[in-house]
C-alpha positions as CSV (number, residue, x, y, z in Angstrom):
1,X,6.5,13.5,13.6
2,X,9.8,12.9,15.6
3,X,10.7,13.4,18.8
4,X,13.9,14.5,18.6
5,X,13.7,17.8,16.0
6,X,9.8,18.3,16.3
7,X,9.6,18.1,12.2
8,X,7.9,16.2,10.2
9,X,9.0,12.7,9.2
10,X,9.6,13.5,5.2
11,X,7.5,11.0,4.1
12,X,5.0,13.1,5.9
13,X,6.2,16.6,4.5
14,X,6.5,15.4,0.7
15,X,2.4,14.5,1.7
16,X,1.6,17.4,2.4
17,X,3.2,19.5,0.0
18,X,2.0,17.2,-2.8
19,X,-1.7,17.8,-1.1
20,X,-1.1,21.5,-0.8
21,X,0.4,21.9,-4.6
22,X,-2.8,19.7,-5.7
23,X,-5.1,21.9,-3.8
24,X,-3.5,25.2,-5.1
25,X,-4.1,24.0,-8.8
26,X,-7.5,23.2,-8.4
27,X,-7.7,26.4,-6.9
28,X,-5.8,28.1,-9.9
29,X,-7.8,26.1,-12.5
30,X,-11.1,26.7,-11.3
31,X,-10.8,30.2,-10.8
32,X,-11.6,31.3,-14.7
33,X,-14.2,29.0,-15.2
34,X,-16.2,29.1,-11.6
35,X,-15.7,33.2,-12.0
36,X,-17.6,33.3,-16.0
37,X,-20.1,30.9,-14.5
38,X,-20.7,32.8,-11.6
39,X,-20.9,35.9,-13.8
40,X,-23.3,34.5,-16.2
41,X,-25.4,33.4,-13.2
42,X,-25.9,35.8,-11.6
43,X,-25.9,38.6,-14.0
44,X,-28.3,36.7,-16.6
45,X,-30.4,34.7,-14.0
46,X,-30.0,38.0,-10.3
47,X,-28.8,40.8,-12.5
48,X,-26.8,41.5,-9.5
49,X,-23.5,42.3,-11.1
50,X,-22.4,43.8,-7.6
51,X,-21.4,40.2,-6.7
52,X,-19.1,39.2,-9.3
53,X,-16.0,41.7,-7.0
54,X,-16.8,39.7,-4.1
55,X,-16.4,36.1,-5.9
56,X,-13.1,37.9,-7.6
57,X,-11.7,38.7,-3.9
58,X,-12.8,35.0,-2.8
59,X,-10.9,33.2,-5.2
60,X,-7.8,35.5,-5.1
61,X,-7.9,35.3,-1.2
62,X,-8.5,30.8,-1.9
63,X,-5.1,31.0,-4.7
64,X,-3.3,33.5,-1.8
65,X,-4.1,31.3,0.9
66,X,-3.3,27.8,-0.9
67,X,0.0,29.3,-2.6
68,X,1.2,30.7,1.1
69,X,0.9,27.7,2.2
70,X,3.1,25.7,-0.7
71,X,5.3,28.9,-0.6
72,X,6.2,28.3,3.2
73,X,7.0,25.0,2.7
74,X,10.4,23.9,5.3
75,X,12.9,21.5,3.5
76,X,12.2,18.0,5.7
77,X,16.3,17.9,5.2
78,X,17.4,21.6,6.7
79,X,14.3,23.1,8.2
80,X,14.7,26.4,6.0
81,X,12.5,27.2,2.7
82,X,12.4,24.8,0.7
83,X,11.5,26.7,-3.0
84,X,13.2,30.5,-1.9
85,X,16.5,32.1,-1.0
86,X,16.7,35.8,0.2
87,X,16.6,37.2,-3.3
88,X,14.5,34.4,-5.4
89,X,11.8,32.4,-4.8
90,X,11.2,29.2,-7.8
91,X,8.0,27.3,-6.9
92,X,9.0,24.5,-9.4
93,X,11.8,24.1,-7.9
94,X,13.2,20.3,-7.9
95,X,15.8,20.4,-4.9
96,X,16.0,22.3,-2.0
97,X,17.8,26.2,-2.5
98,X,19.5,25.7,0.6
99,X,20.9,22.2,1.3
100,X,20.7,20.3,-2.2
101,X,17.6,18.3,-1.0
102,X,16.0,16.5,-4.3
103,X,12.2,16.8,-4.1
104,X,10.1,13.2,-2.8
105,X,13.8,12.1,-1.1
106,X,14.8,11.8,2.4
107,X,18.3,12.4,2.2
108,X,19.9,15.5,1.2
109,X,22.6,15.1,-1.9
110,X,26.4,15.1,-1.0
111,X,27.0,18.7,-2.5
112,X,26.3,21.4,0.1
113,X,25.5,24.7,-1.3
């Protein structure tokens, strides 16, 4: 972390995203799967169907929660959102929508937007 602007060093912020983009697909990948086997469990093993809306609300809440966080992401170069403007927001999104950033690089392209 710097002094100077209180941010991140990049290094440090392309870390993290890539950590919080890795955690959100887990997340998102899981959820099918873990939600049929936690149907089959318990409604073939408890026959407590009752549960299955509760494991529903936990993933969405886990793929809410992780996606947020990627979502909020501040571009290491200008300090605004990296992936959204005011009208669109692109999660896959290879340079910053503000200042030009390119994604994994610590200095922002010569062509200001």
């Amino acid at each position: 972390m710097s002094a100077e602007s209180g941010r991140l060093a990049p290094e440090e912020a392309w870390r993290g995203l890539r950590r919080d983009s890795r955690i959100l697909w887990w997340i998102l990948a899981a959820s099918l799967p873990g939600m049929a086997l936690f149907s089959w469990l318990l409604d073939g093993v408890l026959r407590q169907s009752v549960l299955m809306p509760l494991i529903t609300i936990v993933f969405l809440a886990a793929i809410g929660t992780a996606g947020l966080r990627v979502a909020r992401f501040a571009c290491p170069g200008c300090g605004k959102p990296f992936f959204e403007t005011w009208y669109f927001f692109q999660l896959l999104r290879s340079e910053c929508a503000h200042c030009g950033l390119r994604r994994e690089s610590a200095q922002p392209s010569p062509v200001n937007r």
